[in-house]
C-alpha positions, -999 to +999 in steps of 0.1 A: -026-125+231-062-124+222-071-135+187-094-106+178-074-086+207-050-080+171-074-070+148-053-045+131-030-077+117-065-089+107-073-057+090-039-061+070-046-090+061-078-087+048-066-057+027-033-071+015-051-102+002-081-082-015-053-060-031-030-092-044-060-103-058-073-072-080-040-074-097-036-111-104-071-115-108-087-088-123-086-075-162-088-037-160-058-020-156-077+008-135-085-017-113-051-035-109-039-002-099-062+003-077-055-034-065-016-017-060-030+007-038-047-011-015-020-035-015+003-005-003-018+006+025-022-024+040+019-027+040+019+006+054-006-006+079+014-032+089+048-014+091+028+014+113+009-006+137+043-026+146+062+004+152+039+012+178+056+009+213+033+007+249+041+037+271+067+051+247+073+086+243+083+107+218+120+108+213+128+145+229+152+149+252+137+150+285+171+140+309+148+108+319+172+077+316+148+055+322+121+066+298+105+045+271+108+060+234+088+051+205+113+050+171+104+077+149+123+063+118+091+038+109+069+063+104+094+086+084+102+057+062+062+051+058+060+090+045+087+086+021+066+049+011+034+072+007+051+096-017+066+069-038+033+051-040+012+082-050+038+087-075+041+051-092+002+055-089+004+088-108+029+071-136+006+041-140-027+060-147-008+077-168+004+051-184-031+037-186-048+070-202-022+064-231-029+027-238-066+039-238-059+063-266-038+038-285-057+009-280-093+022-271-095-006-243-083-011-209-094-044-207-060-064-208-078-093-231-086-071-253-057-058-258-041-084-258-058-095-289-053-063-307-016-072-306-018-108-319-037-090-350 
C-alpha cells in the first residue's frame, strides 16, 4: 500500500485531530462544538471509507453465488450517527444560547470566574 495511495485515512486524521483539539484547546463553547462536529465527521469518515468493499455490489438478490456484496449496515449505522450528532449539536447550542443569557459570556474563563464570585 502506497502511503498517499490512503489519503482518505490521512484526511481523518487531519480532521479528527483539528476537532480533539478545538474542544480541549479552545475557550468558546461555539467553537468546542464546532470542534464536536468535526470530530464526528471525521469518525464518520473513517467508518464509511472502511466499509467500502472492491468490486462489491449492492446487496440485491441477483441468483449470482459467486458475487461480491458491499455490507449495507455501515452506512445505515453512519445515518443513524448523523442524526444523533445533529441532534446533540442542536441540544448544545442550545444549551449555549442559555448560558449566554445567564451569564453574558461564552468564553469558558469567564465564566468561570463569574461562578467563583
Amino acid at each position: 500500500m502506497e502511503l498517499l495511495g490512503l489519503y482518505h485515512y490521512w484526511v481523518f486524521a487531519i480532521l479528527l485531530m483539528t476537532g480533539f483539539y478545538a474542544v480541549v484547546a479552545k475557550l468558546n463553547l461555539f467553537k468546542k462544538l464546532i470542534g464536536l462536529s468535526l470530530f464526528q465527521a471525521a469518525v464518520f469518515l473513517l467508518y464509511i471509507t472502511m466499509s467500502k468493499v472492491d468490486g462489491g455490489t449492492a446487496p440485491i438478490f441477483s441468483g449470482a453465488a459467486d458475487a461480491v456484496f458491499s455490507n449495507p449496515l455501515p452506512q445505515v449505522l453512519i445515518l443513524t450517527a448523523i442524526v444523533v450528532g445533529i441532534s446533540t449539536t442542536a441540544l448544545g447550542l442550545g444549551i449555549v444560547v442559555r448560558i449566554k443569557e445567564e451569564y453574558g459570556s461564552i468564553e469558558e474563563d469567564e465564566i468561570q470566574e463569574i461562578d467563583r464570585r
